[in-house]
Short mmCIF file of the C-alpha atoms (twelve columns), coordinates in Angstrom:
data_MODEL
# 
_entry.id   MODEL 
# 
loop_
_atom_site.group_PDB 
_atom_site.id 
_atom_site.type_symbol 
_atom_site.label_atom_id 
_atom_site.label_alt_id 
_atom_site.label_comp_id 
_atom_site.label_asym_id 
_atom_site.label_seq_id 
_atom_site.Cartn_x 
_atom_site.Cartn_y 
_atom_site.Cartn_z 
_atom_site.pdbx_PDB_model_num 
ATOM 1   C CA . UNK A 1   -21.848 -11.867 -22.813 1 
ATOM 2   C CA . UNK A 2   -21.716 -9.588  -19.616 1 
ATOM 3   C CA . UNK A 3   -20.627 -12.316 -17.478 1 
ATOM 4   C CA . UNK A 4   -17.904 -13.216 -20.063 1 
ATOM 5   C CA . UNK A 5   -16.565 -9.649  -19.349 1 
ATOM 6   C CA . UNK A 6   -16.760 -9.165  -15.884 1 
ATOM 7   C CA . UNK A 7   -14.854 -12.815 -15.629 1 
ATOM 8   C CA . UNK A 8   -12.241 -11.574 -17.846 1 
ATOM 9   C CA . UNK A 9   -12.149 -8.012  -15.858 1 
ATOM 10  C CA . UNK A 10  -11.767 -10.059 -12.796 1 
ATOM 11  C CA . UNK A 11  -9.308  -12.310 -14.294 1 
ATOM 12  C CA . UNK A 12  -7.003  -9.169  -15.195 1 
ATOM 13  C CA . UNK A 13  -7.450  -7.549  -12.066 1 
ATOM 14  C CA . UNK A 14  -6.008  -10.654 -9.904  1 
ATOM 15  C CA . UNK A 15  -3.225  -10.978 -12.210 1 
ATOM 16  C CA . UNK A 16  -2.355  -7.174  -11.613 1 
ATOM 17  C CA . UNK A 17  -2.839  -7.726  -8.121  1 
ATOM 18  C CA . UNK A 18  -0.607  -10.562 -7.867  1 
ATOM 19  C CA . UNK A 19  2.104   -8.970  -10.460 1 
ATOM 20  C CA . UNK A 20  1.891   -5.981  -7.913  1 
ATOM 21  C CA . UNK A 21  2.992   -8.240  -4.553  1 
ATOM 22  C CA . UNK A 22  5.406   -9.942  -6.342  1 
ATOM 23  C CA . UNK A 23  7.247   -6.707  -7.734  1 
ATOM 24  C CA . UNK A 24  6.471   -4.898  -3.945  1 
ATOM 25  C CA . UNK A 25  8.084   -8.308  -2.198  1 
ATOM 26  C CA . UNK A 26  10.766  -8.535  -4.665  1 
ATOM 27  C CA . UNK A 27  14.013  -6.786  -3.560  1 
ATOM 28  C CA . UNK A 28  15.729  -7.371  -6.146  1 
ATOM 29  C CA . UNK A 29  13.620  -5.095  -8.158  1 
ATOM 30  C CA . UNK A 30  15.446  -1.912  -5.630  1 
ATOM 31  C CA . UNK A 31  16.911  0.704   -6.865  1 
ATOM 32  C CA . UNK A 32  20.533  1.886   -5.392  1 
ATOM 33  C CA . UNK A 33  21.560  4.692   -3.691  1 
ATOM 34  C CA . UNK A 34  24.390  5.665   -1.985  1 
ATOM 35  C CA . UNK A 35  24.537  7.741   1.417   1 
ATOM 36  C CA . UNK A 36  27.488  8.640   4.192   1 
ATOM 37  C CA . UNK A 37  26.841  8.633   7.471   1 
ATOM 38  C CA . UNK A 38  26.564  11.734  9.121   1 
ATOM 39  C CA . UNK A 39  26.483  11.057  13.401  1 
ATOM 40  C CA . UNK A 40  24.362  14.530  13.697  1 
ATOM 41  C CA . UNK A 41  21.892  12.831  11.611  1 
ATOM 42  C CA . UNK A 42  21.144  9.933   14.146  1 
ATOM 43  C CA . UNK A 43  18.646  10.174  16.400  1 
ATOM 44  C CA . UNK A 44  17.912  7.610   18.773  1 
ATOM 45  C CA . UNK A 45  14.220  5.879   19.181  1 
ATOM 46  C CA . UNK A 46  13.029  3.486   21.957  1 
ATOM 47  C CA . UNK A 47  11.482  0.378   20.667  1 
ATOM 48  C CA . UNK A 48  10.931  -1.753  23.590  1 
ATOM 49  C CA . UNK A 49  13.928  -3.606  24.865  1 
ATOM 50  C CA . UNK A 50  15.551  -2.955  21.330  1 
ATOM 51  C CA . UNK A 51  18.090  -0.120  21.076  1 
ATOM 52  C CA . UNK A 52  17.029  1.356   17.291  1 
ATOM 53  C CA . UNK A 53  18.510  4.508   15.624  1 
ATOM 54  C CA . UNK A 54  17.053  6.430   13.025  1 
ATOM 55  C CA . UNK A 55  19.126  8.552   9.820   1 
ATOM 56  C CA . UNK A 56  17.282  11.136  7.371   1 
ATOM 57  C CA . UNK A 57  20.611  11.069  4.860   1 
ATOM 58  C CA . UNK A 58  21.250  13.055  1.313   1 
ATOM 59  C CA . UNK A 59  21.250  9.923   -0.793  1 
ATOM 60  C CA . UNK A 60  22.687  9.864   -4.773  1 
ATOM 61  C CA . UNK A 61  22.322  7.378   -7.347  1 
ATOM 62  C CA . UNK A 62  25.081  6.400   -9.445  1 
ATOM 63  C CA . UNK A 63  24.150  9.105   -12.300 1 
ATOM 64  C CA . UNK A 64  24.277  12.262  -9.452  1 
ATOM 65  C CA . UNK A 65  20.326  12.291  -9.115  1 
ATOM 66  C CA . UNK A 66  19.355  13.187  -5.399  1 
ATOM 67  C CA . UNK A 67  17.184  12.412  -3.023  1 
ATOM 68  C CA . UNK A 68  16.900  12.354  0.925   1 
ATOM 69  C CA . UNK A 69  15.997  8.894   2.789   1 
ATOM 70  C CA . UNK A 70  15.087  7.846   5.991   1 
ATOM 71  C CA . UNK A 71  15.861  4.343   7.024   1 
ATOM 72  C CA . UNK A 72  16.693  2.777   10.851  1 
ATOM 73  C CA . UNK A 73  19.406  0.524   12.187  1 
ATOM 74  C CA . UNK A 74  19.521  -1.476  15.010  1 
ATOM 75  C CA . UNK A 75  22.785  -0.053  16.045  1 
ATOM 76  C CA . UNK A 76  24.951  3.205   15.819  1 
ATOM 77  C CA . UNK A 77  26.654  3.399   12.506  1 
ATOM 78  C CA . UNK A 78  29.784  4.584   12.214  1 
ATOM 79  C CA . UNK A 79  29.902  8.091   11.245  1 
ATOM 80  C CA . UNK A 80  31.491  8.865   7.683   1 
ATOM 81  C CA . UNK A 81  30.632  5.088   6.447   1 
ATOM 82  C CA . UNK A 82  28.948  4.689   3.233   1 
ATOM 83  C CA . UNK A 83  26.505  2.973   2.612   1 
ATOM 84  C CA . UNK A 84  24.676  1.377   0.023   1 
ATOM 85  C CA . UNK A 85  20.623  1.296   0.395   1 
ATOM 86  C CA . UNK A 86  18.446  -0.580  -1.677  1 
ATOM 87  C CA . UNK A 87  15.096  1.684   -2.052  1 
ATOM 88  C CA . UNK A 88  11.372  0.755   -3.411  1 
ATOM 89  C CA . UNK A 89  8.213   2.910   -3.815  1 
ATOM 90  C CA . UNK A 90  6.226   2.189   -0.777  1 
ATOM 91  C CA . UNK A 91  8.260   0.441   1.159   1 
ATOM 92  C CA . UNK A 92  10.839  2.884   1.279   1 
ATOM 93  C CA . UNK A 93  14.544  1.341   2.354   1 
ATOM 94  C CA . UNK A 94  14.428  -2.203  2.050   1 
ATOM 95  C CA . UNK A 95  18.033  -2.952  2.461   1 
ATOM 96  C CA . UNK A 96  21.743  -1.473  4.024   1 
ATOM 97  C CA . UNK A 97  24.991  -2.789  3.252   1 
ATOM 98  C CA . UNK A 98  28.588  -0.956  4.295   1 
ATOM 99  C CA . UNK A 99  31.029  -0.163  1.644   1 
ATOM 100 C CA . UNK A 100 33.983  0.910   0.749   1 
ATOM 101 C CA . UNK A 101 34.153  4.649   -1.313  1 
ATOM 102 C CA . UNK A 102 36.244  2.741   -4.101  1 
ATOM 103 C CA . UNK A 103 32.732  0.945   -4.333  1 
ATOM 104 C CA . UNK A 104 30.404  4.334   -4.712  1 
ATOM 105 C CA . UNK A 105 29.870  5.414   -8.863  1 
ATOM 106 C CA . UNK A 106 31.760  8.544   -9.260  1 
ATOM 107 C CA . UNK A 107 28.853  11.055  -9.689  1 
ATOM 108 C CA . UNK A 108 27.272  9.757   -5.772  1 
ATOM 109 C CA . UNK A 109 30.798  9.742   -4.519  1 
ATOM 110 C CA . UNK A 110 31.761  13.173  -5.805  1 
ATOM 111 C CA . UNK A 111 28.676  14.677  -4.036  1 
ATOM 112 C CA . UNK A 112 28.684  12.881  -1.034  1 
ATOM 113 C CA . UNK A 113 32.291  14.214  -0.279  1 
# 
C-alpha cells in the first residue's frame, strides 16, 4: 500500500514538474506590457565582442497597472520608441517588439506620455 502511494506521489510530482517547463518555456503564456524608451535609461555593458545595452523602463499593462522592467538589447534603441515586452515570472523579459503608439491600450499609453 505504501509503495502504491509513493508511486502515485512520484507520478504527480513529474507531471508538475513537466507542466512547470512547459508553462516556463512557453512564451506564449507572457504577459504584455508596454514601455517608451527613455535614452537616459540606457546604459551600456561589455559582453565580449558584442556591443549590449541595458534599460530599467516604467512599464504599464493595458489596464494602467505598473511596474518597472529591466531587459537588454543588442543595439541602441531609439529613444521615445515604444515598445511592447512580453514578461514571465522568472525569466523576466522574454520578448521586444517596436510599435507604433496607435498600437499601445489607452490606459499604458496615457501614462507613458
Amino acid at each position: 500500500m505504501a509503495r502504491r502511494i509513493a508511486t502515485i506521489v512520484l507520478g504527480v510530482l513529474v507531471l508538475g514538474a513537466v507542466a512547470g517547463v512547459f508553462y516556463l518555456t512557453n512564451t506564449d503564456n507572457a504577459s504584455i506590457w508596454y514601455v517608451r524608451v527613455d535614452d537616459a535609461a540606457a546604459q551600456r555593458k561589455d559582453d565580449g565582442d558584442e556591443e549590449v545595452w541595458e534599460y530599467t523602463l516604467d512599464a504599464y499593462d493595458e489596464h494602467g497597472g505598473h511596474r518597472q522592467l529591466a531587459f537588454t538589447a543588442s543595439k541602441r534603441l531609439r529613444d521615445g520608441a515604444y515598445l511592447k515586452l512580453g514578461y514571465m515570472p522568472v525569466r523576466e523579459v522574454v520578448s521586444w517588439e517596436e510599435v507604433q503608439p496607435d498600437q499601445v491600450p489607452d490606459a499604458a499609453r496615457e501614462r507613458l506620455a
